[in-house]
Backbone as CSV, one residue per row, in Angstrom:
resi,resn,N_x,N_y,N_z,CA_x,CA_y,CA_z,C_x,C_y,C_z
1,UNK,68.120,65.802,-94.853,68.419,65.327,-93.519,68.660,66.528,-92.605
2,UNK,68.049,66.557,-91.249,68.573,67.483,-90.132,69.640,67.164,-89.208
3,UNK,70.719,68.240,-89.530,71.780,68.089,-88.604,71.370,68.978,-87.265
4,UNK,72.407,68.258,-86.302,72.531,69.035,-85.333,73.915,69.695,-84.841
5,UNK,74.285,70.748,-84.244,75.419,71.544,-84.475,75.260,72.875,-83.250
6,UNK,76.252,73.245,-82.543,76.866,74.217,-81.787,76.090,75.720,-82.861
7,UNK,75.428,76.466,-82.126,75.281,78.115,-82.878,76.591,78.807,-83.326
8,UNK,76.192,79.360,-83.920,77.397,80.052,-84.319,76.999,81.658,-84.427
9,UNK,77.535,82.726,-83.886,77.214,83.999,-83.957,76.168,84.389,-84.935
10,UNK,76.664,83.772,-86.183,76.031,84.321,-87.525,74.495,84.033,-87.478
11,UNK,74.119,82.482,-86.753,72.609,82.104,-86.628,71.857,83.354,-86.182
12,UNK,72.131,83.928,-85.671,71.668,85.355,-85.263,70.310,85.427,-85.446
13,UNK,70.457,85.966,-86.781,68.765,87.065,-88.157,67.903,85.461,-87.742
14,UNK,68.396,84.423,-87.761,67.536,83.590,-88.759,66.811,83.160,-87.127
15,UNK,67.578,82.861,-85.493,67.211,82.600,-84.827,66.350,83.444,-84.569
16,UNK,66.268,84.515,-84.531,65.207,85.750,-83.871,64.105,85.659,-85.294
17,UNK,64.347,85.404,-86.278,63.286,85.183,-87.734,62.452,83.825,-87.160
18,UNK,63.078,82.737,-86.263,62.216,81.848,-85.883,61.331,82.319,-84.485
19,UNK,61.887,82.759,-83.950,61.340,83.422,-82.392,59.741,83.677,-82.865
20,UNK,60.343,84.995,-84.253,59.393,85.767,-84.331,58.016,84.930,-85.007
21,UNK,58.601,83.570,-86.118,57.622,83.150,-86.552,56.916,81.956,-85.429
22,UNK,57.259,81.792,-84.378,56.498,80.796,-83.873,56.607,81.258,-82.161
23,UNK,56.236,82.446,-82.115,55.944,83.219,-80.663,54.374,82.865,-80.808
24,UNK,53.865,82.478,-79.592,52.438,82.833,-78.926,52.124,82.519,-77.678
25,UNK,51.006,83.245,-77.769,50.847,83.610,-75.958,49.912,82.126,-75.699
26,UNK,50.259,80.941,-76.460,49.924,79.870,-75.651,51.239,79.153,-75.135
27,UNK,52.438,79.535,-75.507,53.614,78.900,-74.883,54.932,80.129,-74.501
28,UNK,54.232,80.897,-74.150,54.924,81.732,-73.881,54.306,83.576,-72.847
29,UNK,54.350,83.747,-71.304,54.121,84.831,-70.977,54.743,86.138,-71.594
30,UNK,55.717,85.618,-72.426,56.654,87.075,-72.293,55.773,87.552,-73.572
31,UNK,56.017,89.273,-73.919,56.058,89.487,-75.046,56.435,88.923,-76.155
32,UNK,55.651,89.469,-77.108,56.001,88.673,-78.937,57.419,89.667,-79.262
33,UNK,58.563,88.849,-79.513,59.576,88.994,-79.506,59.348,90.097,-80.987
34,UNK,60.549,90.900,-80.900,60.782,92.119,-81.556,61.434,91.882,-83.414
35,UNK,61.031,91.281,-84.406,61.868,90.958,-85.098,62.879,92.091,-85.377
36,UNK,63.262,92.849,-84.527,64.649,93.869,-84.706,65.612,93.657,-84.217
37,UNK,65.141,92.889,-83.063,65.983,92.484,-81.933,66.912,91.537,-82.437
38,UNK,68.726,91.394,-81.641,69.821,91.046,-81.928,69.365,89.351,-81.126
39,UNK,68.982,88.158,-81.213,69.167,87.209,-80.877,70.608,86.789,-79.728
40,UNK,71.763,86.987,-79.737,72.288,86.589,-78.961,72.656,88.368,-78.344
41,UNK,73.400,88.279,-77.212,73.360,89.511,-76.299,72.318,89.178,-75.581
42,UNK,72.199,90.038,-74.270,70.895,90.082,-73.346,70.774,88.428,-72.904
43,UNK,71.451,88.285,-72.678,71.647,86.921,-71.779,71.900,85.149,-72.695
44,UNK,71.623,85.435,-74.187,71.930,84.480,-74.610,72.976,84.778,-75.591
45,UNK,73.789,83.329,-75.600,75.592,83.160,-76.039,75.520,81.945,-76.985
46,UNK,75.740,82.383,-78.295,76.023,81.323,-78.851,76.546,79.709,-78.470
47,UNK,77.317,80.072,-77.238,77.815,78.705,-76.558,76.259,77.762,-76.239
48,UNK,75.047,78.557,-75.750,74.347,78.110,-75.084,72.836,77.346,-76.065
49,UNK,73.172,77.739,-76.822,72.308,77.088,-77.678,72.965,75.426,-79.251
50,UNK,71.676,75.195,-79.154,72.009,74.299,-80.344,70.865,74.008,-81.290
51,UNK,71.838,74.148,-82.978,70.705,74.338,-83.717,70.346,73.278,-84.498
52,UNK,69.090,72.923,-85.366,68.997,72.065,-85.793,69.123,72.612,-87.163
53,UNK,69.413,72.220,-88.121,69.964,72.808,-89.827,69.536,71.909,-90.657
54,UNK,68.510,71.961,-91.953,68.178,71.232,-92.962,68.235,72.251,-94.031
55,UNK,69.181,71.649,-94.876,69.429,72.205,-96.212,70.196,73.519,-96.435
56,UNK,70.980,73.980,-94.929,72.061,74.508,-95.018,71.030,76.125,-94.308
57,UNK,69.457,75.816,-93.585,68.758,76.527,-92.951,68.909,75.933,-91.750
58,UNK,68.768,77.210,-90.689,68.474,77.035,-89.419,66.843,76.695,-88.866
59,UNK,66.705,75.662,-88.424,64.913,75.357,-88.775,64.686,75.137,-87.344
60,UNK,65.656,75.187,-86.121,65.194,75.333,-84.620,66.108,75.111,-84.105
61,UNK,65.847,75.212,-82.825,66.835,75.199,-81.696,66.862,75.454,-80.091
62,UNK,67.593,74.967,-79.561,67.345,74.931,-77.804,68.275,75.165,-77.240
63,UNK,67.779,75.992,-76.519,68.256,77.192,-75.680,69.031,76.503,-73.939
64,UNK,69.890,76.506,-73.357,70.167,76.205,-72.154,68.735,75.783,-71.533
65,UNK,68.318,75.261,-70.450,66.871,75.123,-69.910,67.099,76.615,-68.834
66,UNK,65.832,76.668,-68.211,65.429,77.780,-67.244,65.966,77.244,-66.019
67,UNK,66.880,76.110,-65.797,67.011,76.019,-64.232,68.662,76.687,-64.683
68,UNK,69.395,76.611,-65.579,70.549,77.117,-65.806,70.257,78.505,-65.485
69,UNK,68.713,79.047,-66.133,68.965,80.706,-66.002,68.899,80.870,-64.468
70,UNK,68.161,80.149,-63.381,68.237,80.581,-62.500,69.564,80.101,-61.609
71,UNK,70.495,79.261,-61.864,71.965,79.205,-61.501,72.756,80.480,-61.975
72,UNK,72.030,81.253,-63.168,72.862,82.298,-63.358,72.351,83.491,-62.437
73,UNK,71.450,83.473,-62.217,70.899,84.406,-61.432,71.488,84.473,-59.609
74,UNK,71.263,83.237,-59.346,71.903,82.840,-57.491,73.250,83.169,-57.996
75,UNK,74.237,83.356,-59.235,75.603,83.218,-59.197,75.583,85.000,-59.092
76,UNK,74.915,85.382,-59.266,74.778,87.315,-59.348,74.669,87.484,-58.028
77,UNK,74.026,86.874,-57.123,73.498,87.073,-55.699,71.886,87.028,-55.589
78,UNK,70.897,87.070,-56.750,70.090,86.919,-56.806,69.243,85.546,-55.808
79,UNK,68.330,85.906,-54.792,67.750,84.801,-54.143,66.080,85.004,-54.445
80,UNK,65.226,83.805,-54.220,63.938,83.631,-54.451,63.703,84.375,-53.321
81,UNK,62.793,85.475,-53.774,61.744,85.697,-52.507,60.815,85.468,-52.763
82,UNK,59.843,84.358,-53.623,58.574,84.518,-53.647,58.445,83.126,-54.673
83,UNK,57.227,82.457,-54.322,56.911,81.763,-56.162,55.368,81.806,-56.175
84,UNK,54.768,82.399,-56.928,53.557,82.405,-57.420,53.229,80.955,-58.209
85,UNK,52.491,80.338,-57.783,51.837,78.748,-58.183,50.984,79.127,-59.258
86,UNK,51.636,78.227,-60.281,50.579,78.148,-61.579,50.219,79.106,-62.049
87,UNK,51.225,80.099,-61.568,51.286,81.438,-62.533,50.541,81.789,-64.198
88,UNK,51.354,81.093,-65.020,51.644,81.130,-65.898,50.258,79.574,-66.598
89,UNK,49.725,79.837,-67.805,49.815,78.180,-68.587,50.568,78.155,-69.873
90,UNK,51.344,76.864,-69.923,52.099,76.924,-71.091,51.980,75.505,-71.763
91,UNK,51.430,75.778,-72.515,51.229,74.306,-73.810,49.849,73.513,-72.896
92,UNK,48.982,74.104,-71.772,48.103,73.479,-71.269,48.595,72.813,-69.797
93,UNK,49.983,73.279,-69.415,49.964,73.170,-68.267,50.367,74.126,-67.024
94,UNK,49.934,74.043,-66.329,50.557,75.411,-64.896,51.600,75.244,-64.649
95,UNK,52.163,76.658,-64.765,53.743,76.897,-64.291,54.115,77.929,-63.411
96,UNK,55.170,77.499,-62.423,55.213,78.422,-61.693,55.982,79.620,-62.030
97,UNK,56.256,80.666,-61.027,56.749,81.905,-61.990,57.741,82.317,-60.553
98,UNK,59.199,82.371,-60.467,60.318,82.922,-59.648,59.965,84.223,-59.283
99,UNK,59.992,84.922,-57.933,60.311,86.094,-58.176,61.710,85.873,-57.372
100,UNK,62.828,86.705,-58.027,64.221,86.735,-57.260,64.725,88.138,-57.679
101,UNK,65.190,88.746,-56.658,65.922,89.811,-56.094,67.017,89.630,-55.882
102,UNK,67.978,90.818,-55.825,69.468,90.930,-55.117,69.706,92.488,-54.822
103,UNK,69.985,92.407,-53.431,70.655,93.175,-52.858,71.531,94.220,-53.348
104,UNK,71.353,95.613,-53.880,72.408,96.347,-54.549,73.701,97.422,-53.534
C-alpha cells in the first residue's frame, strides 16, 4: 500500500535519486538535475513537499505548485516585467515562462 506523509529532511538522497531518474526535456526546461545535488536547500523545505512511500521507499512526491514560487518571489520585491507566451512545451502543452526582477 502507498502512504502519504509530510518530507522529512532525511528524504533528501532518495528525492534528488527520483529527480534524477525521471528528469526529461519533455516535462521539464530546466537542466537534468545533478545527482550530487542536496534536494532540499536552494529554495525547497521539507515543509513544502509531500511524499508518497511504499514499502518503507520514497516512490514520489509534490512539491508546493509554481504560483507559491511566484508569491515567494513578489514577497522578495520581485515584479513581472515580461511573459513570453508558450515559451516552454511541457507534457504537449504551451507554457508560459515569468520574467521577474527586483530592484537591488
Amino acid at each position: 500500500m502507498t502512504g502519504i506523509r509530510p518530507a522529512d529532511a532525511r528524504d533528501g538522497p532518495e528525492l534528488t535519486a527520483l529527480d534524477v531518474a525521471t528528469w526529461s526535456p519533455r516535462v521539464s526546461p530546466a537542466p537534468a538535475p545533478d545527482p550530487a545535488s542536496a534536494f532540499f536547500g536552494g529554495g525547497h523545505r521539507p515543509g513544502d513537499v509531500l511524499v508518497a512511500e511504499r514499502g518503507g521507499r520514497v516512490v514520489g512526491y509534490v512539491l508546493a505548485p509554481d504560483a507559491s514560487a511566484r508569491r515567494l518571489y513578489e514577497s522578495c520585491g520581485f515584479v513581472v516585467e515580461g511573459v513570453l507566451r508558450d515559451e516552454f512545451v511541457l507534457d504537449g502543452r504551451p507554457v508560459d515562462d515569468l520574467l521577474m526582477a527586483c530592484a537591488l
